[in-house]
Backbone as CSV, one residue per row, in Angstrom:
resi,resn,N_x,N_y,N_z,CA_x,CA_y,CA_z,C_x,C_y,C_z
1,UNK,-12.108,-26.230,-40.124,-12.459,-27.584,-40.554,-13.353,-28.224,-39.513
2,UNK,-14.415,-28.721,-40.062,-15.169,-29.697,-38.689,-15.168,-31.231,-38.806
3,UNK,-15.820,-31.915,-38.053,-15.582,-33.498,-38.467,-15.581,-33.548,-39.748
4,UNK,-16.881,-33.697,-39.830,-17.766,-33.988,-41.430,-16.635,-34.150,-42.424
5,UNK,-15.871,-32.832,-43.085,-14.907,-32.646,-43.504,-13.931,-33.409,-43.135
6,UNK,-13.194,-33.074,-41.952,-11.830,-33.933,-41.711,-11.878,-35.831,-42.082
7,UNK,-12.968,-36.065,-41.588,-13.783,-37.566,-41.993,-13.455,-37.966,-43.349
8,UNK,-13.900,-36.625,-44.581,-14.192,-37.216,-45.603,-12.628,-37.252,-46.120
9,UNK,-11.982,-36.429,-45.482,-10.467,-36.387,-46.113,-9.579,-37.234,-45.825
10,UNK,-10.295,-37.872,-44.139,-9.176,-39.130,-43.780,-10.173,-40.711,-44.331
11,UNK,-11.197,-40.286,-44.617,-11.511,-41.707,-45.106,-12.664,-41.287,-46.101
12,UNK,-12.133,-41.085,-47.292,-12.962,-40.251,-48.298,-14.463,-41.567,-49.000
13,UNK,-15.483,-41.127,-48.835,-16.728,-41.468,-49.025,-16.880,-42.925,-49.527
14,UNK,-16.663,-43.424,-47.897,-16.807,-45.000,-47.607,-17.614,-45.579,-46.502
15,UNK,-18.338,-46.511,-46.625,-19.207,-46.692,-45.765,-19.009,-48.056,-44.932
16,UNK,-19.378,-47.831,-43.649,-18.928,-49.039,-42.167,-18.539,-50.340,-43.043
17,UNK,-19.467,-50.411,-43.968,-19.410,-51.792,-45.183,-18.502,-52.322,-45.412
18,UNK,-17.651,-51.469,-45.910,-16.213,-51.419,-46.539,-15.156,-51.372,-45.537
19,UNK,-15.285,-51.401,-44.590,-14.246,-52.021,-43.361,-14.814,-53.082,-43.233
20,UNK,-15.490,-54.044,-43.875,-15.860,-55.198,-42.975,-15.922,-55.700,-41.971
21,UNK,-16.719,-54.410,-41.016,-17.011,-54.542,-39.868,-18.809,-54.878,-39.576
22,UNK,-18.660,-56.238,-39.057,-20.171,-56.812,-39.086,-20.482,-57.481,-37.459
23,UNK,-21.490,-57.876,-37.216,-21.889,-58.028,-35.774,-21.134,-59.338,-35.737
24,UNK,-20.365,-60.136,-36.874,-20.154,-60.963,-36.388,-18.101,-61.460,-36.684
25,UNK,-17.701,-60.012,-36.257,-16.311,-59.673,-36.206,-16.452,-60.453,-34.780
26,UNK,-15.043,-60.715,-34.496,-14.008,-60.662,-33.340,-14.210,-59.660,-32.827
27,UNK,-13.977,-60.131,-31.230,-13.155,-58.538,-30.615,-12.415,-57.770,-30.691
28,UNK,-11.223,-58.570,-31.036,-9.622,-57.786,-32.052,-10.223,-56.427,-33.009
29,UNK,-11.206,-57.131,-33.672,-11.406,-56.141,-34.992,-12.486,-55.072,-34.693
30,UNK,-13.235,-55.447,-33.324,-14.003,-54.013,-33.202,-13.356,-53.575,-32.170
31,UNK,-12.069,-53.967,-31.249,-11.461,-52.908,-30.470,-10.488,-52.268,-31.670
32,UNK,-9.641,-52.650,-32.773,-9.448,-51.789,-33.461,-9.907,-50.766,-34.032
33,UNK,-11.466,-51.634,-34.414,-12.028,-50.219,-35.215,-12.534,-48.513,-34.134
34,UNK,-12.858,-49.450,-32.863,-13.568,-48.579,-31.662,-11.363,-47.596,-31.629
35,UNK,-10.685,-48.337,-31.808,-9.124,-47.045,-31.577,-8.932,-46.375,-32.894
36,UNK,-9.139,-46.929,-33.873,-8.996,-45.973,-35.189,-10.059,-44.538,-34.808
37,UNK,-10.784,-44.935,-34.534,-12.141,-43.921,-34.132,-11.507,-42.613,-33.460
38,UNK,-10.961,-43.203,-32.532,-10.432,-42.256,-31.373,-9.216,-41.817,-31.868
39,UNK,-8.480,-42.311,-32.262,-7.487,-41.698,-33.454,-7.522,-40.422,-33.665
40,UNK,-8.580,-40.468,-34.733,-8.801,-39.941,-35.845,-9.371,-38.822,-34.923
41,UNK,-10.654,-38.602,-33.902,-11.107,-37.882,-33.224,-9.830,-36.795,-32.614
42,UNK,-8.917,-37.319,-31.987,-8.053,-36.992,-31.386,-6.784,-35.906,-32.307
43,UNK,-7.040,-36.374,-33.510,-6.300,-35.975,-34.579,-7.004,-34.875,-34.888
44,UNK,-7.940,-34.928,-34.649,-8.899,-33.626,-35.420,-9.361,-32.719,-34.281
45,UNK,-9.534,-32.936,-33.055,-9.197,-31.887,-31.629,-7.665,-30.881,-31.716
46,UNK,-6.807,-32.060,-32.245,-5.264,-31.318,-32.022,-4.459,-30.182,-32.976
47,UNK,-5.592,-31.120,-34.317,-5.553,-29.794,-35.436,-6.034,-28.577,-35.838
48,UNK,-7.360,-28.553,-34.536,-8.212,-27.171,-34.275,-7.680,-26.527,-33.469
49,UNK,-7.106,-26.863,-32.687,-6.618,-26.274,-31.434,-4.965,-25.345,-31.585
50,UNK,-4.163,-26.044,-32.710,-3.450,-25.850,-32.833,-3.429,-24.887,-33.910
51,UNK,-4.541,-24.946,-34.874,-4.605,-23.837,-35.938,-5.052,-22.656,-34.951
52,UNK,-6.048,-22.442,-33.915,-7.095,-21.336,-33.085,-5.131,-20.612,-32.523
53,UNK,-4.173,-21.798,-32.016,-2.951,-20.841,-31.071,-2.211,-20.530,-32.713
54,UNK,-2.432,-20.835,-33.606,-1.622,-20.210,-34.645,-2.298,-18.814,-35.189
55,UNK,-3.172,-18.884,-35.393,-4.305,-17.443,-35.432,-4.544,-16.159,-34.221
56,UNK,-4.195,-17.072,-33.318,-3.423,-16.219,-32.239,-2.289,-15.735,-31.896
57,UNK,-1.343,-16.152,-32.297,-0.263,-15.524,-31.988,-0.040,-14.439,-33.507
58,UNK,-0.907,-14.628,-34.514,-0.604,-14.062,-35.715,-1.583,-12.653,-35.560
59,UNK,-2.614,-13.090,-34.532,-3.139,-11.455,-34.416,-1.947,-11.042,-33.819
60,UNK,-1.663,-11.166,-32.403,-1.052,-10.456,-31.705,0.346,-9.636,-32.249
61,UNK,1.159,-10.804,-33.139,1.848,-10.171,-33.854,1.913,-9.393,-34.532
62,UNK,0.078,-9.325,-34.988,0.366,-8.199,-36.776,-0.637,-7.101,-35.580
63,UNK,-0.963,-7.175,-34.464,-1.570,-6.147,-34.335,-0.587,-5.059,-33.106
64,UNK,0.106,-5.942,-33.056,1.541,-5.317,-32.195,2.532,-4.557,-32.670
65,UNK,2.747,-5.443,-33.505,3.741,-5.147,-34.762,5.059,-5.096,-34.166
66,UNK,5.650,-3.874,-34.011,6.985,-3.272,-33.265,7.262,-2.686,-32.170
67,UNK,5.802,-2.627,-31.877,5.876,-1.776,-30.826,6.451,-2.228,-29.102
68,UNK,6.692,-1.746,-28.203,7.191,-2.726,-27.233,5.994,-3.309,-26.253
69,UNK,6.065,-4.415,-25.594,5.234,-4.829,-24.565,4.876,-4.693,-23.609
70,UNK,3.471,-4.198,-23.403,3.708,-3.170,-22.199,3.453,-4.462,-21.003
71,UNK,3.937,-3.923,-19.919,3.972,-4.606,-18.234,2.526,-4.960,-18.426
72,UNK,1.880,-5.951,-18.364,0.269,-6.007,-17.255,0.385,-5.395,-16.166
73,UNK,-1.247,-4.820,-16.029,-1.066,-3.706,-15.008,-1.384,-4.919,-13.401
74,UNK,-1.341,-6.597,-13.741,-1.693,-6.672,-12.619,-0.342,-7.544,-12.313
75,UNK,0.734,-7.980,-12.938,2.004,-7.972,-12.944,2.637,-6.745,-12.158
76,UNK,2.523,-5.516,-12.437,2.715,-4.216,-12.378,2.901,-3.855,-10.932
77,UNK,1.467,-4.510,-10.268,0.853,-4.138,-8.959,1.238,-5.139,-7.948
78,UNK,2.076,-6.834,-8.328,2.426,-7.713,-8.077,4.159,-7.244,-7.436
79,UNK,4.488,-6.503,-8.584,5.572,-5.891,-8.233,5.446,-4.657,-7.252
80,UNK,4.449,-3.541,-7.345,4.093,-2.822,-6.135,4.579,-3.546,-4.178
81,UNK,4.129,-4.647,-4.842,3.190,-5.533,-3.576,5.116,-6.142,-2.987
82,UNK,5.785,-6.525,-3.811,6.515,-7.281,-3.513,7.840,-6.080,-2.953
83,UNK,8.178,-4.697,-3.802,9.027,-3.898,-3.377,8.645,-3.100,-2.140
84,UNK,7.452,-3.409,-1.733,6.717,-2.339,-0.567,6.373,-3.014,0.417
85,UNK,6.268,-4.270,0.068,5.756,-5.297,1.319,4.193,-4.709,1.804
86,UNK,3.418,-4.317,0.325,2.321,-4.075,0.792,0.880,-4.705,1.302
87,UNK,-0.084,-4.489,2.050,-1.240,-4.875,2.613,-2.166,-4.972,1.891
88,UNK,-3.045,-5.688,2.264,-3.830,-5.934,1.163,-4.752,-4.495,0.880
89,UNK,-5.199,-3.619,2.046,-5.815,-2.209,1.879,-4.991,-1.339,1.619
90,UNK,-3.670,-1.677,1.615,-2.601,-0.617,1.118,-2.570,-0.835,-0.395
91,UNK,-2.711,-2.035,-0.727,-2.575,-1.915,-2.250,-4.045,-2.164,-2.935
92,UNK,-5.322,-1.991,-2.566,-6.232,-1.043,-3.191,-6.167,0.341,-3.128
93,UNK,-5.741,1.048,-1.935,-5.654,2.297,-1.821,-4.983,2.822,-3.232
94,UNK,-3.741,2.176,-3.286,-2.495,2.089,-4.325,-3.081,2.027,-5.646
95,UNK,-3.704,1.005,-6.008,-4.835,0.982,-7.348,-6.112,2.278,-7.378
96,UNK,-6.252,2.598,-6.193,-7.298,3.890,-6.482,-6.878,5.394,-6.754
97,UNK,-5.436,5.073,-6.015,-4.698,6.644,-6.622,-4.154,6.475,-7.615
98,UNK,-3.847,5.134,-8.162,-3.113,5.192,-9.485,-4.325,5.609,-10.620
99,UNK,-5.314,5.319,-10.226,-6.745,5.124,-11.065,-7.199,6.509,-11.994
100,UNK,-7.116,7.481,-10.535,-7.201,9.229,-10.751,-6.119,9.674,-11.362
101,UNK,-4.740,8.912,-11.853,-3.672,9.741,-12.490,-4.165,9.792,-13.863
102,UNK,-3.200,10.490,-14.695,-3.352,11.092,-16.302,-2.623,10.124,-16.986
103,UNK,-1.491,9.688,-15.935,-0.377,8.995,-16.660,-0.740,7.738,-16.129
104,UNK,0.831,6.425,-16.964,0.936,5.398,-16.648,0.886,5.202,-15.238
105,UNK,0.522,4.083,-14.671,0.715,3.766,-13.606,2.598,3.788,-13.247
106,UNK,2.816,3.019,-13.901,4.328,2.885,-13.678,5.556,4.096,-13.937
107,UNK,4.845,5.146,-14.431,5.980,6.193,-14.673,5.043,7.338,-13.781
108,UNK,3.503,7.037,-13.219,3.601,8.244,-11.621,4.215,7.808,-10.886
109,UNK,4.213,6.399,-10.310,4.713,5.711,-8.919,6.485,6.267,-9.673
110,UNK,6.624,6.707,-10.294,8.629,7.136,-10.295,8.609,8.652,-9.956
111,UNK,7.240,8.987,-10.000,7.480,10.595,-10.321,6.930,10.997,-8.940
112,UNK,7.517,11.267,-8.271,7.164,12.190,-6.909,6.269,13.012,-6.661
113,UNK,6.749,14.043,-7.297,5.631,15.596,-7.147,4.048,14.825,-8.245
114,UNK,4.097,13.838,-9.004,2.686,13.487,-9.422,2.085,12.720,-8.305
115,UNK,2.961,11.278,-7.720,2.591,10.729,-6.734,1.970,11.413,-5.569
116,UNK,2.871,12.157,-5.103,2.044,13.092,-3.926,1.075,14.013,-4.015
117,UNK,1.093,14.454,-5.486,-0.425,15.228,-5.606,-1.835,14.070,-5.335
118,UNK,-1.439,12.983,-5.538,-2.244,12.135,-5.973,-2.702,12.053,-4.059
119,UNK,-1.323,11.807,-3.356,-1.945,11.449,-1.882,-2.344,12.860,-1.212
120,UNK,-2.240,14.023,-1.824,-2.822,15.677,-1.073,-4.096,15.250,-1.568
121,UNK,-4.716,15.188,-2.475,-6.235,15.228,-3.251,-6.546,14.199,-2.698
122,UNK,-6.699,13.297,-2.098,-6.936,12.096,-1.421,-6.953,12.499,-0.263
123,UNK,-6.256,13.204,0.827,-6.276,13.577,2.025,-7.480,14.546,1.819
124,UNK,-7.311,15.770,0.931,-8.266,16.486,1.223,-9.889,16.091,0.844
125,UNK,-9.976,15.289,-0.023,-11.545,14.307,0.291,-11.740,13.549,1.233
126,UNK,-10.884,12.921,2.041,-11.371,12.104,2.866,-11.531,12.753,4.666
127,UNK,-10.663,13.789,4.303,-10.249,14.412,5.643,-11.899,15.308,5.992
128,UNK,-12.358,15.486,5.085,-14.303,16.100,5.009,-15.165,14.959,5.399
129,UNK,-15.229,13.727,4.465,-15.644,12.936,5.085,-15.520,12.131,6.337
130,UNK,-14.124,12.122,7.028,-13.852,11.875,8.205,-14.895,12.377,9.445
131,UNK,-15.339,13.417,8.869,-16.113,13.927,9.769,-17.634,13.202,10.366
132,UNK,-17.788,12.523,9.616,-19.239,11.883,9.956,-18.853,10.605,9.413
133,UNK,-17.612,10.132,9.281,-17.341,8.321,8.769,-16.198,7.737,9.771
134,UNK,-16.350,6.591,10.072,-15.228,5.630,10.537,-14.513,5.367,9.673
135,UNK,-15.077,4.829,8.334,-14.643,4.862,7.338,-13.732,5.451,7.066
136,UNK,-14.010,6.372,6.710,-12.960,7.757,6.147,-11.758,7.518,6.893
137,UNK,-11.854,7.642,8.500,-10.702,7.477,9.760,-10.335,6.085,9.021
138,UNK,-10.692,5.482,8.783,-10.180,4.119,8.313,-8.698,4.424,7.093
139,UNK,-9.465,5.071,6.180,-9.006,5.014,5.174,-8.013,5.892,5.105
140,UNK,-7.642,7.146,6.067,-6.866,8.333,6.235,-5.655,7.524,6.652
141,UNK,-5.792,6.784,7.638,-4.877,5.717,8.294,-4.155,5.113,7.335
142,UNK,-4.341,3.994,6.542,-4.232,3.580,5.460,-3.608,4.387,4.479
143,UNK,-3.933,5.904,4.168,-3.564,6.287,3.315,-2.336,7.096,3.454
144,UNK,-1.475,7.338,5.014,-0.277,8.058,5.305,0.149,6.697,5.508
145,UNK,-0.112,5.650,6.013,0.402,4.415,6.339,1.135,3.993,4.646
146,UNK,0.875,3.901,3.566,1.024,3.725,2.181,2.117,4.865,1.704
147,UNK,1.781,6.055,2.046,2.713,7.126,1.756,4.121,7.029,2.052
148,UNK,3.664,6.568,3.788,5.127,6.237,4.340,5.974,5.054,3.570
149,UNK,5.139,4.632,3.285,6.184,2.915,3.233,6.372,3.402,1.695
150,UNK,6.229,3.747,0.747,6.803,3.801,-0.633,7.468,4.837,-0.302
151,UNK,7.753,6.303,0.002,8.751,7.320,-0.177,9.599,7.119,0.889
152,UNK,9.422,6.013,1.752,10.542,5.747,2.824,11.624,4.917,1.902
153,UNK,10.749,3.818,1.114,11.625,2.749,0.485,12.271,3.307,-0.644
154,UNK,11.824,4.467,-1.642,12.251,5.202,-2.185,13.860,5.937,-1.982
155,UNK,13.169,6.608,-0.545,14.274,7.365,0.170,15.361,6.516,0.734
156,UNK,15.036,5.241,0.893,15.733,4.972,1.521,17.218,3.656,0.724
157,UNK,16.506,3.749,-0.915,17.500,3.261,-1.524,18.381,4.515,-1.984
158,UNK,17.991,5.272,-1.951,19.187,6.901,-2.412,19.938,7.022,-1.043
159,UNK,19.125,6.382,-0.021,20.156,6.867,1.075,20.989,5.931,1.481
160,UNK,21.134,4.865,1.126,21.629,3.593,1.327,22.834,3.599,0.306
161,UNK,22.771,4.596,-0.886,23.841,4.658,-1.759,24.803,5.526,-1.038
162,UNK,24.592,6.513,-0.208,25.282,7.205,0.262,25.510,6.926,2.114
163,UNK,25.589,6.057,2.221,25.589,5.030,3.528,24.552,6.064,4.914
164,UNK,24.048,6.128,4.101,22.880,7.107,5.166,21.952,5.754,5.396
165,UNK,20.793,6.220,6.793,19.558,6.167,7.067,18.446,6.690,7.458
166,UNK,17.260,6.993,5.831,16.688,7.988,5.926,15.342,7.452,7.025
167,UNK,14.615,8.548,7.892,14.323,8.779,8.578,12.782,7.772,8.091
168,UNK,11.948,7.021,9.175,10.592,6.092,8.362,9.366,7.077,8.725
169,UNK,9.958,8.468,9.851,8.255,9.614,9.577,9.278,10.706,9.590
170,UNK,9.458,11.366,8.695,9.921,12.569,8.188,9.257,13.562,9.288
171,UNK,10.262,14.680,9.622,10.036,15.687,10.500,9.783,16.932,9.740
172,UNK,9.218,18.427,10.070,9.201,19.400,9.969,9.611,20.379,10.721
173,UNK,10.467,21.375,10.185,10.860,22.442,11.425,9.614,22.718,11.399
174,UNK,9.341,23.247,12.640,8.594,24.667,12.875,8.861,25.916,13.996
175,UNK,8.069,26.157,14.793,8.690,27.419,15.235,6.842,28.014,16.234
176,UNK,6.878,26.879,17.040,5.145,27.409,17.906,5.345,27.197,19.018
177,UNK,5.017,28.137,19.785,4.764,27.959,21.494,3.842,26.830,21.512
178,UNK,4.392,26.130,22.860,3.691,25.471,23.205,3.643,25.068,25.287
179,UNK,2.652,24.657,25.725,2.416,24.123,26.809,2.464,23.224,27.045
180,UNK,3.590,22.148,27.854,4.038,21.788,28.242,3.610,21.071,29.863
181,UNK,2.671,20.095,30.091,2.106,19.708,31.910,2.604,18.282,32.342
182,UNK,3.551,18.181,32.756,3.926,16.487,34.023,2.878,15.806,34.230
183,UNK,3.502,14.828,33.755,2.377,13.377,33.850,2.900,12.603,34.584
184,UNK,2.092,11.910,35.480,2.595,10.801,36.921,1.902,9.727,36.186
185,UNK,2.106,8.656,36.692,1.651,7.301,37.099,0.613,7.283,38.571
186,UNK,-0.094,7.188,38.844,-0.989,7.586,40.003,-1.991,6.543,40.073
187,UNK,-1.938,5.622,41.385,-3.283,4.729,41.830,-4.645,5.429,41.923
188,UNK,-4.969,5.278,41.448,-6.683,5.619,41.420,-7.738,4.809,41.202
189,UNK,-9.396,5.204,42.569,-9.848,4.314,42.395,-10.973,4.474,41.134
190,UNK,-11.429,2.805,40.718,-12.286,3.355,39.450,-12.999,1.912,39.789
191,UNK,-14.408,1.949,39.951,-14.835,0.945,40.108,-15.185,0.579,41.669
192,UNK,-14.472,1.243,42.465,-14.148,0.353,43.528,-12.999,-0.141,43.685
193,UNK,-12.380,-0.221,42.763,-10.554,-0.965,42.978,-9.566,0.349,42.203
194,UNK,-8.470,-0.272,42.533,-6.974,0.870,42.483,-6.626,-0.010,41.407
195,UNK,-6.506,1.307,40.443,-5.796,1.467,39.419,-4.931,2.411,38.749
196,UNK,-3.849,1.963,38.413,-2.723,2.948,37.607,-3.352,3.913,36.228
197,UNK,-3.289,4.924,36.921,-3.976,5.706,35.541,-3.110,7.054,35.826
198,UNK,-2.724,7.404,34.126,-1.714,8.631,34.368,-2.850,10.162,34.464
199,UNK,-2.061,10.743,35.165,-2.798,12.050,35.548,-1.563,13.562,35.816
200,UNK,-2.217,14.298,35.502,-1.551,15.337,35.471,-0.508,16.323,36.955
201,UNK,0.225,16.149,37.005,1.092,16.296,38.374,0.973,17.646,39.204
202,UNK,0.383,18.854,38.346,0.436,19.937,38.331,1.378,20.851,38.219
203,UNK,2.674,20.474,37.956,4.187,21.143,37.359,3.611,21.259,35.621
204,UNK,3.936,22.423,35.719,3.930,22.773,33.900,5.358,23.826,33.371
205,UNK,5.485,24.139,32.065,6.340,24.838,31.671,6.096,24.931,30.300
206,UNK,6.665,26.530,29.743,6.110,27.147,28.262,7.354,26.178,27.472
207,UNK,7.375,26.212,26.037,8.647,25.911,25.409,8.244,26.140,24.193
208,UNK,8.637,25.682,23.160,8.751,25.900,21.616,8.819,24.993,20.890
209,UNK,7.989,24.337,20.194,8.347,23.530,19.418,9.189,23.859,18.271
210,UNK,10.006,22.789,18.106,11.050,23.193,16.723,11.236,22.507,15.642
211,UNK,10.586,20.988,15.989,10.406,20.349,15.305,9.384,18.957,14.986
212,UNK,8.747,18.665,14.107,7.594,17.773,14.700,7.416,16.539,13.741
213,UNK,6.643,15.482,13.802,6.595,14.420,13.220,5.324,13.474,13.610
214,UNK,4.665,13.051,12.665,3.595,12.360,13.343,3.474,11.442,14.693
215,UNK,4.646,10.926,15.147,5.256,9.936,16.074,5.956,11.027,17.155
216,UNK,6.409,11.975,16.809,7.419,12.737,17.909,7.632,14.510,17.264
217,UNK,8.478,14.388,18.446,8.658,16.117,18.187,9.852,16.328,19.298
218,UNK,10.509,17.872,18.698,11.464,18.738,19.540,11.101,19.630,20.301
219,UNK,11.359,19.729,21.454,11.057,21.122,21.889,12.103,21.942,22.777
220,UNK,12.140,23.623,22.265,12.911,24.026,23.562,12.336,24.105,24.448
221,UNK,13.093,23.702,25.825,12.247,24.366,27.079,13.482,24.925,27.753
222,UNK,13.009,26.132,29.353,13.630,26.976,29.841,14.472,26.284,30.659
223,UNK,14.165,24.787,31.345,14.738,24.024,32.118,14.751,22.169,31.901
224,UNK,16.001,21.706,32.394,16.082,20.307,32.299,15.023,19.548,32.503
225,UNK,14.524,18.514,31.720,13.952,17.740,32.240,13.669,16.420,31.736
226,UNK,13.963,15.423,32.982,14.763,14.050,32.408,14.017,13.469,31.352
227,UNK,15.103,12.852,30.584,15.215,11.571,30.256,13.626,10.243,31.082
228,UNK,12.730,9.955,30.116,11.868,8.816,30.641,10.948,9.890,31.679
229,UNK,10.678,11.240,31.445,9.570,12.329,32.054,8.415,11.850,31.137
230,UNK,7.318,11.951,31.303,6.127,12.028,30.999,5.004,13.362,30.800
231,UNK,4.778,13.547,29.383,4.465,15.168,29.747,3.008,15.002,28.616
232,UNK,2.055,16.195,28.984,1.505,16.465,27.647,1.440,17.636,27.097
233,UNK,1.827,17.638,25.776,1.998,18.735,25.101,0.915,19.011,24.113
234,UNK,0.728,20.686,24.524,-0.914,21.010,23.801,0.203,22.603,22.666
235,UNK,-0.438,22.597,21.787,-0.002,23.834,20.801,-1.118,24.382,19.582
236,UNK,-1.153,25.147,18.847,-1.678,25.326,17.601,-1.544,24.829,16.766
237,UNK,-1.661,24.582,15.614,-1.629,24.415,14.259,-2.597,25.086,13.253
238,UNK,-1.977,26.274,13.123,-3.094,27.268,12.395,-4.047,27.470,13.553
239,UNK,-5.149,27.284,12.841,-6.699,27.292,13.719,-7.060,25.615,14.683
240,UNK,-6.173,25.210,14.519,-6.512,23.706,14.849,-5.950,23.734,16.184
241,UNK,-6.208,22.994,16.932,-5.523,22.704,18.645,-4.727,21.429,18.596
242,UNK,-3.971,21.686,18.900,-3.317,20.237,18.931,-3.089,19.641,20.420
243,UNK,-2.960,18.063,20.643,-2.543,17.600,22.312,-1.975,16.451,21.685
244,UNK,-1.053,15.823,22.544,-0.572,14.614,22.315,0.407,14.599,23.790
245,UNK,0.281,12.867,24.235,0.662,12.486,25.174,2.208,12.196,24.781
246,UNK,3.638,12.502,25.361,4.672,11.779,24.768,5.790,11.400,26.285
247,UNK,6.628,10.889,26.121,7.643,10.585,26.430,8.898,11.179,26.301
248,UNK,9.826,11.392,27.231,11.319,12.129,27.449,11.994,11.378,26.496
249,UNK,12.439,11.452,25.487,13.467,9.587,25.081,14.865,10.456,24.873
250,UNK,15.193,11.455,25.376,16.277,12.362,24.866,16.449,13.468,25.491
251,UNK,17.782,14.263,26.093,17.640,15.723,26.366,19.233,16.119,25.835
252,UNK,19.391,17.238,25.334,20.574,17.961,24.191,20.570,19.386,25.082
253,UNK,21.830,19.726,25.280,21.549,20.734,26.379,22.719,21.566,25.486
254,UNK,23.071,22.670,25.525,23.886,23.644,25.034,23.787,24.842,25.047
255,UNK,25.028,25.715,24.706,24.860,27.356,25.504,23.777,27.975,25.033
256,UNK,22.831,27.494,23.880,21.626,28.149,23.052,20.583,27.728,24.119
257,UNK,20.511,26.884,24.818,19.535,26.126,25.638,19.393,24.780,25.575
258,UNK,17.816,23.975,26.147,17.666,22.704,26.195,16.851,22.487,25.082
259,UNK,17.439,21.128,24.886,16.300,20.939,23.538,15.985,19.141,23.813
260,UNK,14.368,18.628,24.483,14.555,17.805,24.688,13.514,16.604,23.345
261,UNK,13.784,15.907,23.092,13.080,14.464,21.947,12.213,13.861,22.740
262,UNK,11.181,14.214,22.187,9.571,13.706,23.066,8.772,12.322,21.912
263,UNK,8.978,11.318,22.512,7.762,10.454,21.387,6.444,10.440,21.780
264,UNK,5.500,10.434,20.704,4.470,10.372,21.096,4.011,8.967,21.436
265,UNK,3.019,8.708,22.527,3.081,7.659,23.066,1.260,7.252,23.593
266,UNK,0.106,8.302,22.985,-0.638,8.814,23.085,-1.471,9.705,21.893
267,UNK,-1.682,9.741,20.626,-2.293,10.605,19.800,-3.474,9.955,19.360
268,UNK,-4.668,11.703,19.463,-5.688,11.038,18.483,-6.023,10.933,17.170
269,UNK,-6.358,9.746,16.438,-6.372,9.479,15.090,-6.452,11.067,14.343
270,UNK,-7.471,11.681,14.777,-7.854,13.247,13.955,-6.510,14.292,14.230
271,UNK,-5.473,14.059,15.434,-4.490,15.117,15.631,-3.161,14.270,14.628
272,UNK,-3.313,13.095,14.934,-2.371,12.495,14.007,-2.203,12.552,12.825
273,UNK,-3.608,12.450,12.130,-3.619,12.629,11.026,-3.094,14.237,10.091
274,UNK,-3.516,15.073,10.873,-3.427,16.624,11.253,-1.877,16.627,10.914
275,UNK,-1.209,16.066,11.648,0.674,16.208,11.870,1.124,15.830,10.803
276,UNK,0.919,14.659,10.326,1.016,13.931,8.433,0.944,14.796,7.691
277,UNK,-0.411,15.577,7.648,-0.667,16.507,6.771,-0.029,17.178,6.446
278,UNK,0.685,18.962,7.729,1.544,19.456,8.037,2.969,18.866,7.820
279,UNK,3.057,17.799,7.856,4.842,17.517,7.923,4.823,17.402,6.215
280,UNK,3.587,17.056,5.543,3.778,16.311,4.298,3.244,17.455,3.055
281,UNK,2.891,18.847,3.951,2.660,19.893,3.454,0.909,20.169,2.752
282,UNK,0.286,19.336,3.297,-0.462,19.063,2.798,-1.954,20.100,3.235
283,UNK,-1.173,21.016,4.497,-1.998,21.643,4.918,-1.065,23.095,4.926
C-alpha cells in the first residue's frame, strides 16, 4: 500500500475544501489539521513496517519449515572465544582451519583426529614458508599456541571428571643420546663494562633423553646433578639438530639410575617449534 492509496481509504476523495480549512481559520483548527496529518502519516509508516516483519517471519517459516536452527557461525565462534579464552590471532587462526574442513564447524572442533589433521596440514605449509617469512614464525607460534589451549581445555574437562590434572604441553617418550655442557653465570666484559652473561663451564656429560616437551624434558644421566644446575642440551631429531638452554627443577634417583627434569629456559622459535611437532606427531 502507498500513501496515495492509504489517503484515499482514510479520507476517500475529498478535497482541503471540505475540511473547512481556509487562511482565515484559528490556530486551534490548523494545529489540528497540521496533527491529523501526522496521524495518519504515522499510521501508514506502522502499517508498512509491520506488514514487511509479517512477510518476514512467513518466509522464514515456510522456508525452514521443520527443520532445526542452525547456531550462527559467528555466535558459534563467540562461543569458541568465550570456552578458550581466545586471542584475537588465535581466533582467526581458528576461523582459517575451520574454513579448510569438509564438515561443520561445530562437529570438527568435537572431533579430534579431524581437528588435528586440520593443525598437521597447517604446520606443514607454514613450517616451508617459515623459511624466508617472519610471518610464517609468527603464525607457527600462534598456531601450537591455539592447539594447546583447546585440547588442554578439552583434556582437561575429562580429567577434572576423574580428579586428575592433565598436563598444559604434553610430553613424548623418546629414547636419544644426548650431550649434556654446565652453564655458569660469569662477569664478562662487553663494551667496556662487566656483565653477567652465561657461558659454558667446561664440565660436560653423555645421557639420554627419555622424555620431551616443548617447555622441558627428562633425561638419564651417569651422575647426580643438582637441583637449580644450569646446562645445555644439544641431541638429534631425525636429521634435525636440536639445542636448548634449560634448568635443573628436579632430580629422581633410583637403583635403574638418575633421571633429572630440565625446563627449558632458552629455545629457538625454529627448535621449538620442531619439539611441538614431534610431541604432536606431526613429524
Amino acid at each position: 500500500m502507498n500513501f496515495a492509496q492509504f489517503s484515499t481509504m482514510m479520507l476517500p476523495l475529498q478535497s482541503l475544501s471540505e475540511f473547512n480549512i481556509s487562511s482565515n481559520d484559528t490556530l486551534p483548527h490548523k494545529i489540528a489539521f497540521a496533527t491529523g496529518v501526522i496521524i495518519l502519516v504515522g499510521i501508514f509508516i506502522f502499517l508498512n513496517v509491520s506488514k514487511r516483519v509479517r512477510n518476514s517471519k512467513a518466509f522464514t517459516k515456510g522456508t525452514l519449515g521443520t527443520l532445526k536452527e542452525k547456531t550462527p557461525i559467528d555466535k558459534l565462534y563467540k562461543q569458541f572465544v568465550r570456552n578458550y579464552s581466545l586471542k584475537k590471532d588465535e581466533l582467526a587462526m581458528l576461523k582459517e582451519l575451520l574454513k579448510s574442513s569438509r564438515g561443520e564447524p561445530e562437529e570438527t572442533i568435537k572431533d579430534r583426529a579431524a581437528l588435528d589433521m586440520l593443525f598437521k596440514d597447517a604446520y606443514q605449509r607454514l613450517v616451508k614458508e617459515a623459511e624466508a617469512s617472519q610471518e610464517a614464525i609468527a603464525e607457527l607460534r600462534t598456531l601450537f599456541n591455539l592447539r594447546s589451549t583447546i585440547f588442554y581445555f578439552e583434556d582437561g574437562a575429562a580429567a577434572a571428571a576423574k580428579g586428575k590434572t592433565p598436563r598444559k604441553t604434553p610430553r613424548r617418550d623418546c629414547n636419544f643420546n644426548c650431550a649434556c655442557y654446565m652453564v655458569i653465570l660469569a662477569k664478562v666484559k662487553e663494551n667496556g663494562k662487566k656483565v653477567k652473561k652465561l657461558k659454558l663451564s667446561g664440565a660436560s656429560f653423555q645421557g639420554v633423553l627419555v622424555d620431551v616437551s616443548s617447555n622441558g624434558c627428562a633425561l638419564k644421566v651417569p651422575s647426580v646433578v643438582k637441583a637449580g644446575s644450569q646446562l645445555k642440551i644439544e641431541f638429534n631429531l631425525g636429521k634435525r639438530q636440536m639445542a636448548a638452554l634449560g634448568q635443573v627443577i628436579r632430580v629422581n634417583k633410583d637403583s635403574k639410575g638418575t633421571i633429572i627434569h630440565v625446563q627449558f629456559i632458552k629455545v629457538q622459535p625454529k627448535t621449538q617449534f620442531t619439539l611441538n611437532a614431534f610431541v604432536y606427531n606431526y613429524i
